[in-house]
DRENDO-1510 file (C-alpha; in Angstrom, 1 decimal, always signed):
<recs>
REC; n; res; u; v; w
REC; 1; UNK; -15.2; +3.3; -21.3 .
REC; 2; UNK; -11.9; +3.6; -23.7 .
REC; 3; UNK; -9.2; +6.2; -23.0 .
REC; 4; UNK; -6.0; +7.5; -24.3 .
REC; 5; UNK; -2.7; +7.5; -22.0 .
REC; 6; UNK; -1.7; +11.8; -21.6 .
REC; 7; UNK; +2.2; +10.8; -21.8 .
REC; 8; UNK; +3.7; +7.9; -24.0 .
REC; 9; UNK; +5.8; +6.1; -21.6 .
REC; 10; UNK; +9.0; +8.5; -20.6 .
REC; 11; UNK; +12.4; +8.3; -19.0 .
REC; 12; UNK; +11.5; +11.3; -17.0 .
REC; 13; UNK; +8.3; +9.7; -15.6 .
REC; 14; UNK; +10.3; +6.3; -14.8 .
REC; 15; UNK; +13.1; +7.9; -13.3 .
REC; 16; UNK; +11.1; +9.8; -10.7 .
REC; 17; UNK; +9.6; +6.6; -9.8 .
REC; 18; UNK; +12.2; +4.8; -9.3 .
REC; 19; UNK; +13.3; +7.7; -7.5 .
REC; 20; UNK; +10.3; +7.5; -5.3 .
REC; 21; UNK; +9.8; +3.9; -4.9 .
REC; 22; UNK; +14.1; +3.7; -4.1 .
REC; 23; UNK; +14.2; +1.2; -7.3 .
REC; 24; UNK; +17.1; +0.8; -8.4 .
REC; 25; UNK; +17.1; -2.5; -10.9 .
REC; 26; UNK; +19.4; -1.5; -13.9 .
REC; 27; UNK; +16.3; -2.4; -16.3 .
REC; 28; UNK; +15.0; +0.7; -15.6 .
REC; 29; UNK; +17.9; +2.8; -17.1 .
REC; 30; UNK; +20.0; +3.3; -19.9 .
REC; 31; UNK; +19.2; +2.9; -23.7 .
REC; 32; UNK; +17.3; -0.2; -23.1 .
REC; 33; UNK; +14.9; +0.9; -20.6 .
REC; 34; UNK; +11.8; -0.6; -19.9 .
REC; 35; UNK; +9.6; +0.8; -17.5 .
REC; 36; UNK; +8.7; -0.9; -13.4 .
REC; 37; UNK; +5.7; -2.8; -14.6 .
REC; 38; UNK; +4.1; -2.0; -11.3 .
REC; 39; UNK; +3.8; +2.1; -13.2 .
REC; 40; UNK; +1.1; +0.3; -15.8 .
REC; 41; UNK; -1.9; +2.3; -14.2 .
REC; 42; UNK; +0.3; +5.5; -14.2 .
REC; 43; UNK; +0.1; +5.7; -18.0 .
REC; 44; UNK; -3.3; +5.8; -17.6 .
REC; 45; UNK; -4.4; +8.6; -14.8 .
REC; 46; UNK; -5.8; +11.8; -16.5 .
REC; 47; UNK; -3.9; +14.0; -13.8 .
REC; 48; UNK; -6.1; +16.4; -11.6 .
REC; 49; UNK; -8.0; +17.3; -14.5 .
REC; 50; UNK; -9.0; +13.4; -14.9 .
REC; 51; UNK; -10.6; +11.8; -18.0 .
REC; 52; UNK; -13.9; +13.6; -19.2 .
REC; 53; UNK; -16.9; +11.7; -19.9 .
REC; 54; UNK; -15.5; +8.4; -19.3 .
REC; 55; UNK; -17.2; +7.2; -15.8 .
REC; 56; UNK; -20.9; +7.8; -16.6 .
REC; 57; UNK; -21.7; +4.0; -16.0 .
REC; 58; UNK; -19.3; +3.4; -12.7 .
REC; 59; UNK; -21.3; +6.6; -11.6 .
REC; 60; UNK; -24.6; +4.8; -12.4 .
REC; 61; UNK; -23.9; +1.5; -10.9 .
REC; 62; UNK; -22.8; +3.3; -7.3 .
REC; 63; UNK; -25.7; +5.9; -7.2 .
REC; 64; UNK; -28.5; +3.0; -8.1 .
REC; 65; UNK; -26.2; +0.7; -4.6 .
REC; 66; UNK; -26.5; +3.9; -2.7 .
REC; 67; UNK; -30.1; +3.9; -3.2 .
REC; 68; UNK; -30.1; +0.4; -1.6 .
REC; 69; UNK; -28.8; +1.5; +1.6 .
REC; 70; UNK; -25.2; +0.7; +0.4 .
REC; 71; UNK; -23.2; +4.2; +1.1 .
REC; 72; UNK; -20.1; +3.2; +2.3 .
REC; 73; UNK; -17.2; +2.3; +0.0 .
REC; 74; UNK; -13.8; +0.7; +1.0 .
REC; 75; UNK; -11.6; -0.7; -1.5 .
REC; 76; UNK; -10.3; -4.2; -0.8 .
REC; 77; UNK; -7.6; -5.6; -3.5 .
REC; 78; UNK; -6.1; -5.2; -7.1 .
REC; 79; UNK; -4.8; -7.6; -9.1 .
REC; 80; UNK; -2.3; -6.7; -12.0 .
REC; 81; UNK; -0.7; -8.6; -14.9 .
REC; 82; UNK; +2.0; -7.4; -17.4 .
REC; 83; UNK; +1.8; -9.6; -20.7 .
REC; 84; UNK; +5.0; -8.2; -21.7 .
REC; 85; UNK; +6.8; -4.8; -20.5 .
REC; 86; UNK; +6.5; -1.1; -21.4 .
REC; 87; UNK; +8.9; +0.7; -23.2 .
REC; 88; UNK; +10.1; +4.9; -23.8 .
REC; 89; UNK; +8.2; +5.9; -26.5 .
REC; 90; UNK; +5.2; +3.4; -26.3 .
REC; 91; UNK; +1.6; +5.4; -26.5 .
REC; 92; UNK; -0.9; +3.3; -24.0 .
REC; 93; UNK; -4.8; +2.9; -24.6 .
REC; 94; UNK; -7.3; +1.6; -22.4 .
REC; 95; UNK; -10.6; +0.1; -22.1 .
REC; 96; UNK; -11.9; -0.1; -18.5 .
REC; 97; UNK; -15.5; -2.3; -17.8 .
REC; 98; UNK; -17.6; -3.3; -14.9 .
REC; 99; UNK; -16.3; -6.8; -15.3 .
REC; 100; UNK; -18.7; -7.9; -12.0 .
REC; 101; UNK; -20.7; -7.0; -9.4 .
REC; 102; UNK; -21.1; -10.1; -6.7 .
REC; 103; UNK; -23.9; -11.1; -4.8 .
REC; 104; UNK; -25.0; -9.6; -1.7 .
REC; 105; UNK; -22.5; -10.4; +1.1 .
REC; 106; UNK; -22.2; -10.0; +4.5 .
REC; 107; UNK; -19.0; -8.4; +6.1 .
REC; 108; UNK; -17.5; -7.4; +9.4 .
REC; 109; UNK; -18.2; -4.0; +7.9 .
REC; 110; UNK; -22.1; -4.8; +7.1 .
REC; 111; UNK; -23.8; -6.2; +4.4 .
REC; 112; UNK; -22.8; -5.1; +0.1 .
REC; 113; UNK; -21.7; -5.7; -2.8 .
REC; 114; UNK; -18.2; -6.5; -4.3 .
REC; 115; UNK; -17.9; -4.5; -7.4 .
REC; 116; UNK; -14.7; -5.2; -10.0 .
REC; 117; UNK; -13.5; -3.1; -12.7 .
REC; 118; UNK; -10.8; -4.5; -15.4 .
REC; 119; UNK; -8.7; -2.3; -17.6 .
REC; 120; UNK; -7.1; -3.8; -20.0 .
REC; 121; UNK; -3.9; -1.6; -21.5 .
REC; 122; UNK; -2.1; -1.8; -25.3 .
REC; 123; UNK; +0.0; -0.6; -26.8 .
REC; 124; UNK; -1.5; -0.5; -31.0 .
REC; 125; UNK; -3.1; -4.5; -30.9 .
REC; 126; UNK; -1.2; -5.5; -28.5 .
REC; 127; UNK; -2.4; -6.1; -24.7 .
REC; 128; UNK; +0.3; -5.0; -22.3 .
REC; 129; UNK; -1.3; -5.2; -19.1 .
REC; 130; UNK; -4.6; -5.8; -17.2 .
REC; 131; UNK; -5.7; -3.7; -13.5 .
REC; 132; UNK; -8.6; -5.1; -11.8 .
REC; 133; UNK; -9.9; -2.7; -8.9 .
REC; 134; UNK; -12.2; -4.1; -6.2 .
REC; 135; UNK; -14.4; -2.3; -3.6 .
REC; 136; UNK; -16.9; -3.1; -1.6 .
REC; 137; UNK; -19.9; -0.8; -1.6 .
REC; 138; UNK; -22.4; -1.7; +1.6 .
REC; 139; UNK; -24.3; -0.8; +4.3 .
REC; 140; UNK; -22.5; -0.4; +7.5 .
REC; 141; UNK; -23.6; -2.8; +10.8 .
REC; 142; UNK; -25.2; -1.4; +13.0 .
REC; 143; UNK; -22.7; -1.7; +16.6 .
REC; 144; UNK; -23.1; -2.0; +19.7 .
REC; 145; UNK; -22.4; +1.3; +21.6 .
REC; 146; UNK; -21.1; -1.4; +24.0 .
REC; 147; UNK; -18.6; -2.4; +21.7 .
REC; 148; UNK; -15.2; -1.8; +22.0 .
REC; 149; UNK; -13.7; -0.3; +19.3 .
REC; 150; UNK; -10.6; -2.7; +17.9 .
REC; 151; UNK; -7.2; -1.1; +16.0 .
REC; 152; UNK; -7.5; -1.8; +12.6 .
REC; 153; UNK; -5.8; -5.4; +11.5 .
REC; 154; UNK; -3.1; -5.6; +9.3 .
REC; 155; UNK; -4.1; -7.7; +6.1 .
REC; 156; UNK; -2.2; -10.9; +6.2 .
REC; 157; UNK; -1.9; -12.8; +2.8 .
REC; 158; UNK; +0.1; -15.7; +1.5 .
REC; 159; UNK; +3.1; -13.3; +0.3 .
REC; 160; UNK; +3.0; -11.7; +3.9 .
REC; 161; UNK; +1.9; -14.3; +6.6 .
REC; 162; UNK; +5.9; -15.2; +7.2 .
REC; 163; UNK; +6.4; -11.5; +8.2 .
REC; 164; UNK; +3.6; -10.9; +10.6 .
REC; 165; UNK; +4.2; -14.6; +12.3 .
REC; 166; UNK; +7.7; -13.2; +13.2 .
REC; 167; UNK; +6.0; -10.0; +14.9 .
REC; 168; UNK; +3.6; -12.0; +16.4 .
REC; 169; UNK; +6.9; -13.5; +18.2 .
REC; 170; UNK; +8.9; -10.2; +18.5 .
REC; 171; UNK; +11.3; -11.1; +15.5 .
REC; 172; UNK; +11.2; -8.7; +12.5 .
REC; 173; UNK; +12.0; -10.5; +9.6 .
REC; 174; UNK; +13.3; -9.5; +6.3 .
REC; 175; UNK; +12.9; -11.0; +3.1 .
REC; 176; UNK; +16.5; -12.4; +1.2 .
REC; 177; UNK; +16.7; -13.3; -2.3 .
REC; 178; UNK; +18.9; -16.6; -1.9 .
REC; 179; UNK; +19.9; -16.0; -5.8 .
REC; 180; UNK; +21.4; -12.4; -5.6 .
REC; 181; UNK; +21.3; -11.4; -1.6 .
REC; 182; UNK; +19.3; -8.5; -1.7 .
REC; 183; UNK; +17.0; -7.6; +1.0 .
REC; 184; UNK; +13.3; -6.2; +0.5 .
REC; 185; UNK; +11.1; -5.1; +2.2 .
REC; 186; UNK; +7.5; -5.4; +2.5 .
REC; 187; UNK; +7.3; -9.2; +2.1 .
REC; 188; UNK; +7.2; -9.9; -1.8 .
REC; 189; UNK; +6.6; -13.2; -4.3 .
REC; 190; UNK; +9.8; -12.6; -6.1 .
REC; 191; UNK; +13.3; -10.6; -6.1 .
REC; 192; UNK; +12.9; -6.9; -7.5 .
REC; 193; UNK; +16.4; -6.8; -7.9 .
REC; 194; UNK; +16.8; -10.0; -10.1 .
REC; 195; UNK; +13.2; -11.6; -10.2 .
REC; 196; UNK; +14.4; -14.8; -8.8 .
REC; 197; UNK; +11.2; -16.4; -6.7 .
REC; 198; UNK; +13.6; -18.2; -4.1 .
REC; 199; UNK; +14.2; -16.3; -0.9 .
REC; 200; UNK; +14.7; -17.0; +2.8 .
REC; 201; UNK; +14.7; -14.4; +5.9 .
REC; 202; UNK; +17.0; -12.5; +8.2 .
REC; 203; UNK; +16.4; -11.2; +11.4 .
REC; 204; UNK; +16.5; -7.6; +11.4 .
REC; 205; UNK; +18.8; -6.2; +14.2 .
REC; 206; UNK; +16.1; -3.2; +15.0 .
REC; 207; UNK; +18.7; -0.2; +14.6 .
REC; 208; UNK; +18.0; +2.0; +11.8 .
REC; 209; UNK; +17.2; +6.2; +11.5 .
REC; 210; UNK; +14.1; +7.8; +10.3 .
REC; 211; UNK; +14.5; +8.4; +6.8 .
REC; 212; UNK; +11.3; +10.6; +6.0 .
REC; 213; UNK; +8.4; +11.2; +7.9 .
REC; 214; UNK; +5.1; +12.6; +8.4 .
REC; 215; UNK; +2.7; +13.8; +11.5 .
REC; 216; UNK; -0.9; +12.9; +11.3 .
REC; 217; UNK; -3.4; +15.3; +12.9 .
REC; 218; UNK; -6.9; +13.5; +12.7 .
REC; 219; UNK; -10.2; +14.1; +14.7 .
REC; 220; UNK; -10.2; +10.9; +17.8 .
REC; 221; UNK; -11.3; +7.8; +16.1 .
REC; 222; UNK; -12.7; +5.3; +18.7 .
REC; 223; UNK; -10.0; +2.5; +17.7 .
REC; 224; UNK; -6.9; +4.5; +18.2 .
REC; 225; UNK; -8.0; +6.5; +21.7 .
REC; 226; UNK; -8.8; +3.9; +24.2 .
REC; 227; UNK; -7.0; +4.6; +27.3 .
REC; 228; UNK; -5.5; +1.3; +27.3 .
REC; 229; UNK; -4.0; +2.6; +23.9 .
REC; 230; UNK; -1.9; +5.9; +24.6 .
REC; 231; UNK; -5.1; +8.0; +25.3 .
REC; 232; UNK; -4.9; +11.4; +23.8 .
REC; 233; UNK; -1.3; +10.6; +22.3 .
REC; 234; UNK; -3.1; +8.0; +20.2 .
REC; 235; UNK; -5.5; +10.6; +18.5 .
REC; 236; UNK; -2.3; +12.1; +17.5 .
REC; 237; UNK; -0.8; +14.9; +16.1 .
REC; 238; UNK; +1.6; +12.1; +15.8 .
REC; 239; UNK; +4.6; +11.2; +13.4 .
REC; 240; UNK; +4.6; +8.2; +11.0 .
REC; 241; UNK; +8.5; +7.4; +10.3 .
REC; 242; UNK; +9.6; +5.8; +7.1 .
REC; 243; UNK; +12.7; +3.8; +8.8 .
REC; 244; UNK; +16.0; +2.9; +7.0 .
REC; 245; UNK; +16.9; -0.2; +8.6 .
REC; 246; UNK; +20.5; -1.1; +9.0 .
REC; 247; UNK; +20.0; -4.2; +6.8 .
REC; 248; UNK; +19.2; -1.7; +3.9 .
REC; 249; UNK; +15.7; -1.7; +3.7 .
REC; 250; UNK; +12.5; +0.5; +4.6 .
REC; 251; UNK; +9.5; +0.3; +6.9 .
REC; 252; UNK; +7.0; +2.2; +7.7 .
REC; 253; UNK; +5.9; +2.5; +11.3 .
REC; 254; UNK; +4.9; +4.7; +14.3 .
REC; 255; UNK; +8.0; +6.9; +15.7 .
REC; 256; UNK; +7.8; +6.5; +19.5 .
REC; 257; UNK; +9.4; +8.0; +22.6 .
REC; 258; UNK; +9.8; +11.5; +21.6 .
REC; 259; UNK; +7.1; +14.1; +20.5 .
REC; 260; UNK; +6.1; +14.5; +17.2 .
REC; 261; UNK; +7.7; +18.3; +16.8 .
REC; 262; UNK; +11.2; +16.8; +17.9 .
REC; 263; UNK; +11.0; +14.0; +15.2 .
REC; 264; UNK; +13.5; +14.4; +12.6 .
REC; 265; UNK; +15.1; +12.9; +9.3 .
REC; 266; UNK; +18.5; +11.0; +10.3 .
REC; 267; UNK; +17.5; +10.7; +13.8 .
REC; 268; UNK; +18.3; +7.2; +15.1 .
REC; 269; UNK; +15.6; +4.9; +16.5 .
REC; 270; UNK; +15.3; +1.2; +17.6 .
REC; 271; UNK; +13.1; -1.1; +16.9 .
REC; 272; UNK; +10.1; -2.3; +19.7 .
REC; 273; UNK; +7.0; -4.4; +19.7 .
REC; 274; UNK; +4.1; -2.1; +21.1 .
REC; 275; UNK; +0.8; -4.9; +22.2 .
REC; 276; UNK; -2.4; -3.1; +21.4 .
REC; 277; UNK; -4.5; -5.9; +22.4 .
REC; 278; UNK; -4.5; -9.9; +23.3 .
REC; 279; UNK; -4.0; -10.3; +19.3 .
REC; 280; UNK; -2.5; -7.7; +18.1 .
REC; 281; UNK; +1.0; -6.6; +17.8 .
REC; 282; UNK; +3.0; -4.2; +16.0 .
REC; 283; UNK; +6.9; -3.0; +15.3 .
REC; 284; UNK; +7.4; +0.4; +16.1 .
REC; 285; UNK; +10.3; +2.3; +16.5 .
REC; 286; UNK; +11.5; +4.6; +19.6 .
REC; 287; UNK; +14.1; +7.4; +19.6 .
REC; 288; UNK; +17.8; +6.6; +20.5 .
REC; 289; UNK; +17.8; +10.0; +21.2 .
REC; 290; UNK; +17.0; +11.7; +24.8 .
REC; 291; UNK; +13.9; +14.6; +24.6 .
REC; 292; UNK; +15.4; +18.1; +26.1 .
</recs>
């Protein structure tokens, strides 16, 4: 499957994500611009119209897995690389392939197949970036009704495992680059700011203010309405904060303490560790502020 990008690559387009993403590298700006290399698959999306004709084979290869029983789908990683960076002005093209489909596996989930797709970007000859997308198409297991329904686990990697051993012990940890200073946040290989891979960690303080937000209404999903989890409160509507911590940078988390109508941009919240179970345990952050 070979496409076209809609856009060549734009200083409009980079500066909203930046914008979005709260990027502000200098490389991103100016005459010399190049664009986040993290945007590659953006250059490709065919908007809400999408790209006709181009997904006849995908849509083969998951109706013939659905005929073996496997109709769920969850997708479980991407990998991206960036031989060399995009520029304003530069017109992308793309060929996308079933690059494999694994043998069948068995999962927590129940028993499938991984399937991987690779698109490879250029610019004219030139590669300028490869996006592999993996899913897991499978049949679910069949529970228990005895079972007990477990939260969801966060997914702990090599580039993250620092951060969630620090919850594990009620210390929130943020990431330092020991070349230029700057803080990030979520856990990350190397510096945004000046790509340097060295880094160490400081300890948050837990003050910060609820820079944008959201309130989830969902039906009650077993694993979020135990009573030993918050009952009803847990099934929500609830709100999901995106926290400016004082150090700078931004989490998301829940936004305790206060109900989810009386949840506000600016308000000011501290930071908690909320136990869900013997294992698991998350930051969260309550209102400073007192409910009328």
């Amino acid at each position: 499957m070979a496409g076209r990008g809609r856009d060549p690559v734009n200083l409009p387009m980079i500066r909203h994500w930046c914008e979005a993403m709260g990027d502000t590298a200098p490389a991103y700006t100016g005459p010399d611009a190049v664009a986040p290399p993290t945007m590659l698959q953006a250059w490709t999306m065919g908007g809400l119209s999408g790209h006709a004709g181009r997904s006849g084979p995908y849509d083969e290869l998951l109706g013939l897995l659905d005929e073996a029983g496997c109709t769920s789908v969850v997708a479980t990683d991407c990998e991206q690389e960036y031989p060399r960076p995009l520029r304003p002005g530069d017109e992308v093209t793309f060929d996308a392939v079933i690059e494999s489909v694994s043998g069948r596996k068995t999962t927590k989930l129940g028993t499938g197949y991984f399937v991987t797709t690779r698109m490879d970007v250029r610019v004219g000859p030139d590669l300028v970036g490869t996006h592999r997308f993996r899913i897991l198409k499978y049949a679910p297991a069949v529970r228990s009704p005895k079972t007990a329904a477990r939260r969801p686990r966060p997914v702990v990697n090599r580039d993250n495992a620092g951060f969630w051993e620090g919850v594990r012990h009620h210390r929130l940890l943020i990431q330092r680059c020991t070349g230029c200073g700057t803080p990030r946040h979520p856990w990350l290989p190397g510096c945004n700011a000046c790509g340097c891979p060295d880094w160490d960690t400081v300890e948050a303080s837990g003050e910060g203010t609820v820079y944008s937000y959201v309130v989830m209404h969902h039906p009650p999903f077993p694993a979020f309405t135990p009573a030993s989890d918050q009952g009803a409160d847990a099934a929500g509507p609830y709100a999901v904060g995106l926290i400016e911590l004082a150090e700078g940078v931004r989490m998301i988390s829940n936004v305790t303490g206060v109900p989810y109508d009386k949840v506000r941009i600016g308000m000011p919240v501290r930071l908690e560790f909320q136990s869900y179970d013997e294992e698991l345990v998350l930051p969260v952050f309550r209102s400073c502020e007192a409910v009328a």
